[in-house]
CHARMM-style PDB file with segment names, atoms N, HN, CA, C and O in Angstrom:
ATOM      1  N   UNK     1      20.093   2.046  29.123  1.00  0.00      PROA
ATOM      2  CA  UNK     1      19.850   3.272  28.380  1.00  0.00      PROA
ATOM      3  C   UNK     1      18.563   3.113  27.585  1.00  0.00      PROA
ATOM      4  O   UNK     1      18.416   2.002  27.074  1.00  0.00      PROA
ATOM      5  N   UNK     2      17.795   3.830  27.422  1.00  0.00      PROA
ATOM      6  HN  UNK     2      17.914   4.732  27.837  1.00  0.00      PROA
ATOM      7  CA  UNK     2      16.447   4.035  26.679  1.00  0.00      PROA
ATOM      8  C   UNK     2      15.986   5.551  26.795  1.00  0.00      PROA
ATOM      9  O   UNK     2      16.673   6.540  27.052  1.00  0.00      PROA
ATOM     10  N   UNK     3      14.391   5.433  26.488  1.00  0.00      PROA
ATOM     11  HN  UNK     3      13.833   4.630  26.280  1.00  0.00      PROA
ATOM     12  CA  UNK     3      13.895   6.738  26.477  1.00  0.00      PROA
ATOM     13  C   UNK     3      12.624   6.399  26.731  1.00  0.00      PROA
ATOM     14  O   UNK     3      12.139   5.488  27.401  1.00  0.00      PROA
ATOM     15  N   UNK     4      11.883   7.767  25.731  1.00  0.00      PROA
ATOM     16  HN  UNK     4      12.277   8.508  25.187  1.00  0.00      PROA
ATOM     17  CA  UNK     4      10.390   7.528  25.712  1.00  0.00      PROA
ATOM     18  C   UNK     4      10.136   8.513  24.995  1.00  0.00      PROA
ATOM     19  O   UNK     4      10.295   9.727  25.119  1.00  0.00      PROA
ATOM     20  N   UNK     5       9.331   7.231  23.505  1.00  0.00      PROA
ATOM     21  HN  UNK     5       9.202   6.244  23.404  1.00  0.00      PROA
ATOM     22  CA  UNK     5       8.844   8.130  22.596  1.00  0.00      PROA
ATOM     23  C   UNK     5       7.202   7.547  22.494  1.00  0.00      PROA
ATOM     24  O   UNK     5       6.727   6.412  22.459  1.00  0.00      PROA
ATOM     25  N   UNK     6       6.738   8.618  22.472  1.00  0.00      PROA
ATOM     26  HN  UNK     6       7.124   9.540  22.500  1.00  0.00      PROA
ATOM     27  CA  UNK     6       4.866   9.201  22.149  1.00  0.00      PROA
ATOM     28  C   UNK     6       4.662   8.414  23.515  1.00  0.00      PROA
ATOM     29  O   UNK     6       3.883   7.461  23.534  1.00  0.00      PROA
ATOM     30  N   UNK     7       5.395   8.824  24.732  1.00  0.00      PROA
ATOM     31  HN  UNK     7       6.028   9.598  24.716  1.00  0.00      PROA
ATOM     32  CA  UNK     7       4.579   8.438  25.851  1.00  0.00      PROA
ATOM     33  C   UNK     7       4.899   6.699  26.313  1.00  0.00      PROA
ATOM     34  O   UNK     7       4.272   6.002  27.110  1.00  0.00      PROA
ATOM     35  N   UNK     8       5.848   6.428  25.657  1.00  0.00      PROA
ATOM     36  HN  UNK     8       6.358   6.994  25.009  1.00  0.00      PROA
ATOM     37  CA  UNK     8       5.926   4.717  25.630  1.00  0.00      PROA
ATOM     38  C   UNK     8       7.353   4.562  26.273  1.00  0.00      PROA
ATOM     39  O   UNK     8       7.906   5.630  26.011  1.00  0.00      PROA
ATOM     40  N   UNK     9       8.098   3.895  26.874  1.00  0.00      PROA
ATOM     41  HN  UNK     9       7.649   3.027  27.086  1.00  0.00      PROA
ATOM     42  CA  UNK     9       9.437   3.543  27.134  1.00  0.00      PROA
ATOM     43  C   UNK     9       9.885   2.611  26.189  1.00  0.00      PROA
ATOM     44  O   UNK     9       9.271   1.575  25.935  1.00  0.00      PROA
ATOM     45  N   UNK    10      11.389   3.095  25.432  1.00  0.00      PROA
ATOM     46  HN  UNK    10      11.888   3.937  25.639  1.00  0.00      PROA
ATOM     47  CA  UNK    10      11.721   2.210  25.018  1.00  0.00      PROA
ATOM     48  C   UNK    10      13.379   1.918  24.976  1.00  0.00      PROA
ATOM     49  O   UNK    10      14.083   2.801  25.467  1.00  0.00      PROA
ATOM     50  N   UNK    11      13.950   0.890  24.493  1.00  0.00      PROA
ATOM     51  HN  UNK    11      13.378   0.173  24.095  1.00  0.00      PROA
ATOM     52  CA  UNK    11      14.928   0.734  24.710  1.00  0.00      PROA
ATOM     53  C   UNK    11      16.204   1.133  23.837  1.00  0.00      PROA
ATOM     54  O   UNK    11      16.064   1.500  22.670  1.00  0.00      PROA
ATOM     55  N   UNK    12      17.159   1.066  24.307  1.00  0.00      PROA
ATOM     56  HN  UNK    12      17.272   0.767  25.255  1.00  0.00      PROA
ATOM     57  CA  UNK    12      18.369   1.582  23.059  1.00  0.00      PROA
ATOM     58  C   UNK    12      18.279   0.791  22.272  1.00  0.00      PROA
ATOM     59  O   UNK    12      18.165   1.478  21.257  1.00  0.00      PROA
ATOM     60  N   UNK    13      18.232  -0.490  21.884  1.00  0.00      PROA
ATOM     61  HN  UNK    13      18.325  -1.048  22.709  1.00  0.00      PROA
ATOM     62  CA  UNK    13      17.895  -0.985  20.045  1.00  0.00      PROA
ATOM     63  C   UNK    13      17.094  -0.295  19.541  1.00  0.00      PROA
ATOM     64  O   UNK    13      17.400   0.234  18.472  1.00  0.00      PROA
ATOM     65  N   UNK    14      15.351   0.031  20.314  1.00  0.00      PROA
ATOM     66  HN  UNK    14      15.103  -0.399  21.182  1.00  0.00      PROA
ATOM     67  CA  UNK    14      14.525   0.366  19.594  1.00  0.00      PROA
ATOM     68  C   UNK    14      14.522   2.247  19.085  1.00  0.00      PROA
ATOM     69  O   UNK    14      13.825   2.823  18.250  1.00  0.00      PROA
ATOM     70  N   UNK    15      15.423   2.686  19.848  1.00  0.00      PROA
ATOM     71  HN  UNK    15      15.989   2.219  20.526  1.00  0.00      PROA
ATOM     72  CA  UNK    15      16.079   3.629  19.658  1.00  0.00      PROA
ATOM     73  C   UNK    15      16.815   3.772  18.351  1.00  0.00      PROA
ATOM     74  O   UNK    15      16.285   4.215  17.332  1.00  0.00      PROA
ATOM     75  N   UNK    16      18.216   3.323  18.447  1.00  0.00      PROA
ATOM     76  HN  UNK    16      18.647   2.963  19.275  1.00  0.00      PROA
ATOM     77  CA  UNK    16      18.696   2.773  17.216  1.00  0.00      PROA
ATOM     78  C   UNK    16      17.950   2.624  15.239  1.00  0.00      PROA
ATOM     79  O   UNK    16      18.366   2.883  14.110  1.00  0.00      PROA
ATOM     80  N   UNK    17      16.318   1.896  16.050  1.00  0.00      PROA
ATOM     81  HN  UNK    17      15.979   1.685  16.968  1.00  0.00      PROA
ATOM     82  CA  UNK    17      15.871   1.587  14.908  1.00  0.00      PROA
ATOM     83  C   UNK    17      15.456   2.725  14.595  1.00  0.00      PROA
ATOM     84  O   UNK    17      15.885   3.075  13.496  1.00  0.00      PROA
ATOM     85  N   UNK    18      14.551   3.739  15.283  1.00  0.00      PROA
ATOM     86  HN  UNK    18      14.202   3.455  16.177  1.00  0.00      PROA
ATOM     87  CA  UNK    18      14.227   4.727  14.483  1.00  0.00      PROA
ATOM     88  C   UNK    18      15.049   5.955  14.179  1.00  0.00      PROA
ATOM     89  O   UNK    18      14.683   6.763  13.325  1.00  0.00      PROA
ATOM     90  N   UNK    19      15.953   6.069  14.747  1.00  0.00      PROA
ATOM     91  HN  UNK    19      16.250   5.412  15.440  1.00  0.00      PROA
ATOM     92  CA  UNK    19      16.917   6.790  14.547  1.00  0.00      PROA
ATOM     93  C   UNK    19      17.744   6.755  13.004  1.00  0.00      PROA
ATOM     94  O   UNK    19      18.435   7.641  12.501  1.00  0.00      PROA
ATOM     95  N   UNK    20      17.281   4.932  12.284  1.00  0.00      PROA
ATOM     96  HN  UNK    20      16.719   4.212  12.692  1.00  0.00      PROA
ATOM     97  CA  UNK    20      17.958   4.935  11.240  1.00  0.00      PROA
ATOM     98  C   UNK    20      16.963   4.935   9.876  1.00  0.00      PROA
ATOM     99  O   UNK    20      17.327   4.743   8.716  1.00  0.00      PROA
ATOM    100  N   UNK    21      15.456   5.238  10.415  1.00  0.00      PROA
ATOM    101  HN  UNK    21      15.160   5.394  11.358  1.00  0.00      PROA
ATOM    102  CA  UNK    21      14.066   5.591   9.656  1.00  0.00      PROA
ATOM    103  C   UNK    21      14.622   6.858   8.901  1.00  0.00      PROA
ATOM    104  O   UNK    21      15.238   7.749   9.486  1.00  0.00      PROA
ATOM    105  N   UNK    22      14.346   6.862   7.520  1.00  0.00      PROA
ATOM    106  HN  UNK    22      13.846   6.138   7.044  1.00  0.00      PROA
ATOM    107  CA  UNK    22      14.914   7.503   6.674  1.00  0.00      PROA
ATOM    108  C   UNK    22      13.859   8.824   6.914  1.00  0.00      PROA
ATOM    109  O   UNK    22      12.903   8.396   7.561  1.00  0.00      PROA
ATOM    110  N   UNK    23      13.649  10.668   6.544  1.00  0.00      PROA
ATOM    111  HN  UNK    23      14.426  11.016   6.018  1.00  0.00      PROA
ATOM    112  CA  UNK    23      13.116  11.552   7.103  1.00  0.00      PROA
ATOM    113  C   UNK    23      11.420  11.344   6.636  1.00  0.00      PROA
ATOM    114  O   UNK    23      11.040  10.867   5.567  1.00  0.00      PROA
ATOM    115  N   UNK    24      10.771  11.719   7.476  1.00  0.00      PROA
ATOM    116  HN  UNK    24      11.080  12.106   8.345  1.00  0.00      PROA
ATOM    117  CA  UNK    24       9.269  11.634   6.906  1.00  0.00      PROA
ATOM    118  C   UNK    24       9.330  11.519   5.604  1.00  0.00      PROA
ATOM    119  O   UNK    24       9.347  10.418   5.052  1.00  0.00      PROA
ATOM    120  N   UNK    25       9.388  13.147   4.685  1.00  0.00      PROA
ATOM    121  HN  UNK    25       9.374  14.041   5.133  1.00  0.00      PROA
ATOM    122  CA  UNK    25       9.413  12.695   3.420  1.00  0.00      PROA
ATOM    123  C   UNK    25       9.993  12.083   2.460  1.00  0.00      PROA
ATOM    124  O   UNK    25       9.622  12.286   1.304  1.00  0.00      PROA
ATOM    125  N   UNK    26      11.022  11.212   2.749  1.00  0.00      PROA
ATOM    126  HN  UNK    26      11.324  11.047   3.688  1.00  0.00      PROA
ATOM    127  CA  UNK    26      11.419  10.395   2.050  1.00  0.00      PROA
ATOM    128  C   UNK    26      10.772   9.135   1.845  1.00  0.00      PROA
ATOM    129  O   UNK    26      10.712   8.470   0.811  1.00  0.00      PROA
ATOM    130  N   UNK    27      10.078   8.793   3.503  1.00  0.00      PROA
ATOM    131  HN  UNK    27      10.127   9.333   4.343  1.00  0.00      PROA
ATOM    132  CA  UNK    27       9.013   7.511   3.614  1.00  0.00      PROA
ATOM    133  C   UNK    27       7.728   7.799   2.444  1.00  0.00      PROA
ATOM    134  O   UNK    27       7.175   7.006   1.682  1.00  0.00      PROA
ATOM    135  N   UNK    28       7.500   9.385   2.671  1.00  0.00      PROA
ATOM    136  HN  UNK    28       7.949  10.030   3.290  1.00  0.00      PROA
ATOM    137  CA  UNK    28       5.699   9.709   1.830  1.00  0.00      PROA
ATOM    138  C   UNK    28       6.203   9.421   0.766  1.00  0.00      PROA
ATOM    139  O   UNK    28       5.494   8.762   0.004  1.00  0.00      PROA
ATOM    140  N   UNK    29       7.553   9.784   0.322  1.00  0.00      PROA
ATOM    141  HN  UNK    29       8.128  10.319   0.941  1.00  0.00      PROA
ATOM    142  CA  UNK    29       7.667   9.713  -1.280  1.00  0.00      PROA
ATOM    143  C   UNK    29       7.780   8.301  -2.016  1.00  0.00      PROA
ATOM    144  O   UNK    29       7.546   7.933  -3.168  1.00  0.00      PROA
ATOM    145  N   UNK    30       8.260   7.636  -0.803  1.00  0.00      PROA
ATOM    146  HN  UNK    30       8.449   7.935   0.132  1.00  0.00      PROA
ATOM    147  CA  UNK    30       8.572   5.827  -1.475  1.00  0.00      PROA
ATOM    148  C   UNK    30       7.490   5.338  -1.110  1.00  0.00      PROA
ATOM    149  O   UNK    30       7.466   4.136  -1.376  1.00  0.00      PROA
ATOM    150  N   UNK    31       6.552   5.705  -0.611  1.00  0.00      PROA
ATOM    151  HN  UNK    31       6.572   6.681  -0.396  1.00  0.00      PROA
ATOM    152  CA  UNK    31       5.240   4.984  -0.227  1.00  0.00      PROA
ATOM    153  C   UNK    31       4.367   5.572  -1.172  1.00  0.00      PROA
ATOM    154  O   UNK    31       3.381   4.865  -1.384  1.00  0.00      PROA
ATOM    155  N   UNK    32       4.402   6.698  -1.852  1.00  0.00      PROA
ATOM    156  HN  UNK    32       5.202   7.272  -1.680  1.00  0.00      PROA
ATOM    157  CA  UNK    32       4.025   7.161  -3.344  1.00  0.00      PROA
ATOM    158  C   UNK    32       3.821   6.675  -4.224  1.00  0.00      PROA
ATOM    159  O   UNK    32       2.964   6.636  -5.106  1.00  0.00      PROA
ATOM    160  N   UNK    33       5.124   6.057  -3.836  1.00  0.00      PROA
ATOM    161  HN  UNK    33       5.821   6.088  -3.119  1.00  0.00      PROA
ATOM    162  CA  UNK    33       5.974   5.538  -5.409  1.00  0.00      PROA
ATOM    163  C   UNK    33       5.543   3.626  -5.159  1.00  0.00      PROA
ATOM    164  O   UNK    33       6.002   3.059  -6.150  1.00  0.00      PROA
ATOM    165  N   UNK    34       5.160   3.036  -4.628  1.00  0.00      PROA
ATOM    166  HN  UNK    34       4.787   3.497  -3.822  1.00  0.00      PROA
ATOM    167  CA  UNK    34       4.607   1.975  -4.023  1.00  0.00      PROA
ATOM    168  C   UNK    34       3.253   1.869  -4.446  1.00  0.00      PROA
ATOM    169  O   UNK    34       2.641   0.819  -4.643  1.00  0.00      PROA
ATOM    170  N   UNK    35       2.752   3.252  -4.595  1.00  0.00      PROA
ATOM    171  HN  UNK    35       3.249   4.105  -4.435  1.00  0.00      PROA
ATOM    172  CA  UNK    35       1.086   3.491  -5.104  1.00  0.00      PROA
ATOM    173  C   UNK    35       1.097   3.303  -6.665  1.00  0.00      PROA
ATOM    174  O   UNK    35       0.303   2.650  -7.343  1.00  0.00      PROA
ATOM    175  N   UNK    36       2.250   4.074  -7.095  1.00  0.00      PROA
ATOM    176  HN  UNK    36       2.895   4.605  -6.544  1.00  0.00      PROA
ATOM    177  CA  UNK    36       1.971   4.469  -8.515  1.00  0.00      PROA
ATOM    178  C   UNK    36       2.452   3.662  -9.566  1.00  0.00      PROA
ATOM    179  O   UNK    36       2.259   3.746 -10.779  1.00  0.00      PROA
ATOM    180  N   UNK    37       3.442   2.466  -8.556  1.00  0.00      PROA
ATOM    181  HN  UNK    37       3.598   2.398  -7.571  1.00  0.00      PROA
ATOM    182  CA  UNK    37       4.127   1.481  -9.613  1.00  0.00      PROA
ATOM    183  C   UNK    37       2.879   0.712 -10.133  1.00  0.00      PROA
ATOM    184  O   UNK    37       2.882   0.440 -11.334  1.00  0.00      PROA
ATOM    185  N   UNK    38       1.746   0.302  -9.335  1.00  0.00      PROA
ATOM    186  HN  UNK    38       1.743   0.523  -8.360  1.00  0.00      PROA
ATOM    187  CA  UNK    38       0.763  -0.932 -10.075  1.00  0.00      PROA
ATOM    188  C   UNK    38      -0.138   0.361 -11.099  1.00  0.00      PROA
ATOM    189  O   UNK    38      -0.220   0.042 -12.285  1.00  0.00      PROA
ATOM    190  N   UNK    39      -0.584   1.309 -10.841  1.00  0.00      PROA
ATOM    191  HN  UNK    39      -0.518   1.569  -9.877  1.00  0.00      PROA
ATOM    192  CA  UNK    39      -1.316   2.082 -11.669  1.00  0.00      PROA
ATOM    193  C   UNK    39      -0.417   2.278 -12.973  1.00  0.00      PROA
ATOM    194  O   UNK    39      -0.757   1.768 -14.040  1.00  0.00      PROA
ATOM    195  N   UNK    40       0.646   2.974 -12.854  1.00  0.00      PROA
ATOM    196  HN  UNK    40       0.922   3.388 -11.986  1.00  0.00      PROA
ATOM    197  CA  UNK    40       1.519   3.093 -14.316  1.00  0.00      PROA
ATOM    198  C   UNK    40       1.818   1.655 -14.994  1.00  0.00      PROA
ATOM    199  O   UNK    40       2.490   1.609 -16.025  1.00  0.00      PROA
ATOM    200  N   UNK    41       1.314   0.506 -14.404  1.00  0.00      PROA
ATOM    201  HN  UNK    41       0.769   0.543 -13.567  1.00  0.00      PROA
ATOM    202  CA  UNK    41       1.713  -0.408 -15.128  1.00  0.00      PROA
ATOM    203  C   UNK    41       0.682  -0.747 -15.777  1.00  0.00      PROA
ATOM    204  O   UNK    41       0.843  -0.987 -16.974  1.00  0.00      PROA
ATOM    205  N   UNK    42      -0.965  -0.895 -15.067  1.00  0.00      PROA
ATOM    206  HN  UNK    42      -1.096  -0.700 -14.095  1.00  0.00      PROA
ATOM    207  CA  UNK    42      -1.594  -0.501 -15.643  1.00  0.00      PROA
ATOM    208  C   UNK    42      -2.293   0.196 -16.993  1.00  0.00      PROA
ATOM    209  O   UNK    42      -2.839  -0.166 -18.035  1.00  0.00      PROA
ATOM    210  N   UNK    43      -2.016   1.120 -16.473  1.00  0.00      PROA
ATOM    211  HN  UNK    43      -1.572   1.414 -15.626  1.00  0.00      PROA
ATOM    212  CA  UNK    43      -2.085   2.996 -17.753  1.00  0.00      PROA
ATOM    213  C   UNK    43      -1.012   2.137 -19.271  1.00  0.00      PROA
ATOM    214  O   UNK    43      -1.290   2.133 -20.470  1.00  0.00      PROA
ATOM    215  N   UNK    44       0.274   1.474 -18.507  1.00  0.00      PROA
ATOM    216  HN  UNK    44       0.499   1.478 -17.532  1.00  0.00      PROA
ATOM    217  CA  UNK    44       0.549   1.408 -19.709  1.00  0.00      PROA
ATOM    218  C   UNK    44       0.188   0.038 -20.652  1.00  0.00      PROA
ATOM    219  O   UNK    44       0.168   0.020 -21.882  1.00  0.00      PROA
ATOM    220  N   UNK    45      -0.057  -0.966 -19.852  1.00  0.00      PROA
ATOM    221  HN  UNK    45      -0.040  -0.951 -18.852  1.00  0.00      PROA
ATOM    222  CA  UNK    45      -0.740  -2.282 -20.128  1.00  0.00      PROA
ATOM    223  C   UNK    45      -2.123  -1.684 -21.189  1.00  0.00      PROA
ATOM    224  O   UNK    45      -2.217  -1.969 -22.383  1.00  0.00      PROA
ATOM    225  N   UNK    46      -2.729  -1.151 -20.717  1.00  0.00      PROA
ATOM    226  HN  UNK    46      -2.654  -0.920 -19.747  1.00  0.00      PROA
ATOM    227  CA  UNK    46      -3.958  -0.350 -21.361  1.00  0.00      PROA
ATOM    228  C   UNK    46      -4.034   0.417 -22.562  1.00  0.00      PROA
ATOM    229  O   UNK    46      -4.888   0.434 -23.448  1.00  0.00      PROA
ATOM    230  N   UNK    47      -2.667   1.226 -22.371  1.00  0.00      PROA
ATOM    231  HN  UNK    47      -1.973   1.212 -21.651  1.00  0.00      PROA
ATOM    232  CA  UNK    47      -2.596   1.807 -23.768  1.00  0.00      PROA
ATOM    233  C   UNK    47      -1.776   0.819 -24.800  1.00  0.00      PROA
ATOM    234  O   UNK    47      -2.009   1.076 -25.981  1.00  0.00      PROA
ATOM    235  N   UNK    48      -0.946  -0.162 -24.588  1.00  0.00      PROA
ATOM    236  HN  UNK    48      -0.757  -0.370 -23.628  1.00  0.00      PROA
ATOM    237  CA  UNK    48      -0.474  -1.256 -25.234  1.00  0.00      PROA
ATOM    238  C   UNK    48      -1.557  -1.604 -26.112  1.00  0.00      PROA
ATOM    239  O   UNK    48      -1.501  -1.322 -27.309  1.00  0.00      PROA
ATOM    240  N   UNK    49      -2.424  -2.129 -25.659  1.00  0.00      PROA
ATOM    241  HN  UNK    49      -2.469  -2.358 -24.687  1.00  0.00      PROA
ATOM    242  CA  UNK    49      -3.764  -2.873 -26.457  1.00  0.00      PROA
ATOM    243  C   UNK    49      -4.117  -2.524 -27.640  1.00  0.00      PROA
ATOM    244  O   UNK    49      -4.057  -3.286 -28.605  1.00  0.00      PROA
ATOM    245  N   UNK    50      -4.617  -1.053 -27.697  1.00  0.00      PROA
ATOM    246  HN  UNK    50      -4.666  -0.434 -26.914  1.00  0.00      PROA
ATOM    247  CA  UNK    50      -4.816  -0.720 -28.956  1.00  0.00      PROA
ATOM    248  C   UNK    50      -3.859  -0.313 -29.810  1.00  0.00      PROA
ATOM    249  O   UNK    50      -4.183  -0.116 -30.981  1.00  0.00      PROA
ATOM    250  N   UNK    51      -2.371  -0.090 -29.346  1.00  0.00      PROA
ATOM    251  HN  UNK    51      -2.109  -0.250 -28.395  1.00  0.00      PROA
ATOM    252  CA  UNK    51      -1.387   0.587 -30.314  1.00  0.00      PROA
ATOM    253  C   UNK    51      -1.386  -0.739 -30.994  1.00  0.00      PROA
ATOM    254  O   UNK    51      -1.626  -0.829 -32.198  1.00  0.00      PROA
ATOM    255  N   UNK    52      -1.032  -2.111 -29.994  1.00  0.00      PROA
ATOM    256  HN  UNK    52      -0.837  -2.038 -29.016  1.00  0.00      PROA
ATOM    257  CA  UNK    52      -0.532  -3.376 -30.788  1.00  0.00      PROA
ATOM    258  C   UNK    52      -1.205  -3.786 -32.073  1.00  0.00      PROA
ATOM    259  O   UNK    52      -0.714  -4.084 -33.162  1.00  0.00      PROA
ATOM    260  N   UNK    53      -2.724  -3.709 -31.576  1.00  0.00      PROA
ATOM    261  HN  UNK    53      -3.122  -3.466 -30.692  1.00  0.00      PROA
ATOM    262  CA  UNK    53      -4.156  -3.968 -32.363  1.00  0.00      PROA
ATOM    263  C   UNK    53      -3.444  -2.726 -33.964  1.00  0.00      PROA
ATOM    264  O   UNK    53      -3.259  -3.052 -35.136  1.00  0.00      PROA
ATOM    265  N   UNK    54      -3.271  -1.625 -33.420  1.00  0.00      PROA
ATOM    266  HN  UNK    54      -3.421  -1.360 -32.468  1.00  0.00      PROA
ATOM    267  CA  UNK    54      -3.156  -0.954 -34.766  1.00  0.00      PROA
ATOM    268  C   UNK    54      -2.128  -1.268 -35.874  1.00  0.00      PROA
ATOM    269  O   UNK    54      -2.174  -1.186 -37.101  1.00  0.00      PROA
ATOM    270  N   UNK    55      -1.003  -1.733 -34.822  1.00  0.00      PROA
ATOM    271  HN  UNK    55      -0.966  -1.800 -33.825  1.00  0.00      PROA
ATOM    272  CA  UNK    55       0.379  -2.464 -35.678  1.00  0.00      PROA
ATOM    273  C   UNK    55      -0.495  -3.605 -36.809  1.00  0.00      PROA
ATOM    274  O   UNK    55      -0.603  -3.491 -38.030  1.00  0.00      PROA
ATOM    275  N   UNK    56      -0.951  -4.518 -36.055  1.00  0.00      PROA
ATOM    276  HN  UNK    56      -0.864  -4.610 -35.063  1.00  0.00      PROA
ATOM    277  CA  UNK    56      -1.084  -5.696 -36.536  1.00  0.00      PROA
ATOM    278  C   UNK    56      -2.267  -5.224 -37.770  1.00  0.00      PROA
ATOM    279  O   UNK    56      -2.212  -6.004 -38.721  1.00  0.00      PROA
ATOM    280  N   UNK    57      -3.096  -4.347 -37.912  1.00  0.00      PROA
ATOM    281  HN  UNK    57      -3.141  -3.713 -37.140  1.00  0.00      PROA
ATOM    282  CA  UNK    57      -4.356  -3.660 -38.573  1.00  0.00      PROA
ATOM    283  C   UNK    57      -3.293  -3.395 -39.828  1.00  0.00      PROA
ATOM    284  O   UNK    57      -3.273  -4.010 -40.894  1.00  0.00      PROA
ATOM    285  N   UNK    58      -2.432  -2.334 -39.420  1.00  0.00      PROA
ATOM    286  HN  UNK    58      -2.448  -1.835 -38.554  1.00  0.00      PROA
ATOM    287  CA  UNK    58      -1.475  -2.077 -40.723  1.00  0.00      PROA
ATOM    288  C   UNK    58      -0.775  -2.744 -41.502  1.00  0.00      PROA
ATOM    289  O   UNK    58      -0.455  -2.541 -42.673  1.00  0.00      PROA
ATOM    290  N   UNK    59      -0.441  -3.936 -40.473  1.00  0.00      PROA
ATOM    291  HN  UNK    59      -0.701  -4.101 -39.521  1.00  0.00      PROA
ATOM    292  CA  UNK    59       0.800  -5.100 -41.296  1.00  0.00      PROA
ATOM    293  C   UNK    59      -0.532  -6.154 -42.139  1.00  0.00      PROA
ATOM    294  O   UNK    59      -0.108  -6.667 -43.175  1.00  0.00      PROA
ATOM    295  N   UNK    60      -1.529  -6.384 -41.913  1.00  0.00      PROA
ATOM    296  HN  UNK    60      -1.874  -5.967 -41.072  1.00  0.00      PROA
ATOM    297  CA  UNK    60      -2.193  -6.547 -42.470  1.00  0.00      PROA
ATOM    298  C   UNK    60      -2.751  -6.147 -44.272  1.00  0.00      PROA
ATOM    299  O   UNK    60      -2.960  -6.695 -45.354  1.00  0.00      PROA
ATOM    300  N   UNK    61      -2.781  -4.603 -43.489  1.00  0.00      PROA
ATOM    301  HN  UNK    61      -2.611  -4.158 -42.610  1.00  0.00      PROA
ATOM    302  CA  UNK    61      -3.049  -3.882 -44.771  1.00  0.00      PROA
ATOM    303  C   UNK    61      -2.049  -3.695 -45.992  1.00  0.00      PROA
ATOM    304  O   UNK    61      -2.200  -3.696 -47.214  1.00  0.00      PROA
ATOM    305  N   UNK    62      -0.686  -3.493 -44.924  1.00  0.00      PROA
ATOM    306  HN  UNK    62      -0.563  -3.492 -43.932  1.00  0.00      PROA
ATOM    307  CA  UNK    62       0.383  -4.135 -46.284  1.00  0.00      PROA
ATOM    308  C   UNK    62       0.460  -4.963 -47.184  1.00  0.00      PROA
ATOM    309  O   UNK    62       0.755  -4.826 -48.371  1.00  0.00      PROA
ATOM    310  N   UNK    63       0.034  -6.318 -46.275  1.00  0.00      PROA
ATOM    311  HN  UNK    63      -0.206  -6.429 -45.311  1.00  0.00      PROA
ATOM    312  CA  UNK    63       0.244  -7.682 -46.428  1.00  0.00      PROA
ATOM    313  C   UNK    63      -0.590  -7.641 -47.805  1.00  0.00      PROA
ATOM    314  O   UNK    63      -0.155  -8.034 -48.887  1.00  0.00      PROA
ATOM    315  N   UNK    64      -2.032  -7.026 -47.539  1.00  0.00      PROA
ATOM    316  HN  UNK    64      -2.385  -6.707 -46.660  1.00  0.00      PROA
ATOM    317  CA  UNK    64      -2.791  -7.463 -48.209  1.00  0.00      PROA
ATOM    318  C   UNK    64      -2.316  -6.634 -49.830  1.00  0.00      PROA
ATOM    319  O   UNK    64      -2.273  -7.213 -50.915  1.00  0.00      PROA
ATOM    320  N   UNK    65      -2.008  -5.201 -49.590  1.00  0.00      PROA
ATOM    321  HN  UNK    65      -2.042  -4.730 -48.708  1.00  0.00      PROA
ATOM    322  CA  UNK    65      -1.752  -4.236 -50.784  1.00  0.00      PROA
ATOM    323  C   UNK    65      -0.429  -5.123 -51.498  1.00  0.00      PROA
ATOM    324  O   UNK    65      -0.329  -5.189 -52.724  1.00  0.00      PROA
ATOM    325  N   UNK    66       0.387  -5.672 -50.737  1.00  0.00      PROA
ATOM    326  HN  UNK    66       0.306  -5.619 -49.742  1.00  0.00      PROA
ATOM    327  CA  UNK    66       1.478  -6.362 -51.710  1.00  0.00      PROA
ATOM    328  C   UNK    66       1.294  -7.445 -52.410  1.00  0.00      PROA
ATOM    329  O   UNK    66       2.057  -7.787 -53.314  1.00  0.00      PROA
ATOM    330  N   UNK    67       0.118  -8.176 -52.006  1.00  0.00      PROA
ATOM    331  HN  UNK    67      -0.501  -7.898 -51.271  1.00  0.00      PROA
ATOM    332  CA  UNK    67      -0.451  -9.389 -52.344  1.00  0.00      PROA
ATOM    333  C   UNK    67      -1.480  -9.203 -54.107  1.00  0.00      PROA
ATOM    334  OT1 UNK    67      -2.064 -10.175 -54.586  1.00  0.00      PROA
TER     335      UNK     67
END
């Protein structure tokens, strides 16, 4: 038992396999989401920097006004 997909012969496993390929857009959307995990980690690595910088600016300024 087999077929033929895009012109190719193939067999009932390889059948099987795509048959259990989740629908196009579910692939675009997790392959999206594959894009956007290193950028949002990024974006937020980036904005970390200066909030931390401002924490430490203020605890400072406490430090110093209680002193």
């Amino acid at each position: 038992m087999g077929g033929v997909v895009a012109g190719k012969a193939v067999n009932a496993k390889e059948l099987r396999a795509l048959a259990d390929l989740p629908p196009r857009d579910v692939m675009l959307a997790q392959f999206a989401g594959l894009l956007k995990a290193p950028m949002s980690k990024t974006a937020n690595l980036l904005a970390a920097l200066p909030r931390k910088a401002a924490y430490g600016i203020k605890a400072l300024i406490e430090q110093r006004e209680a002193a």
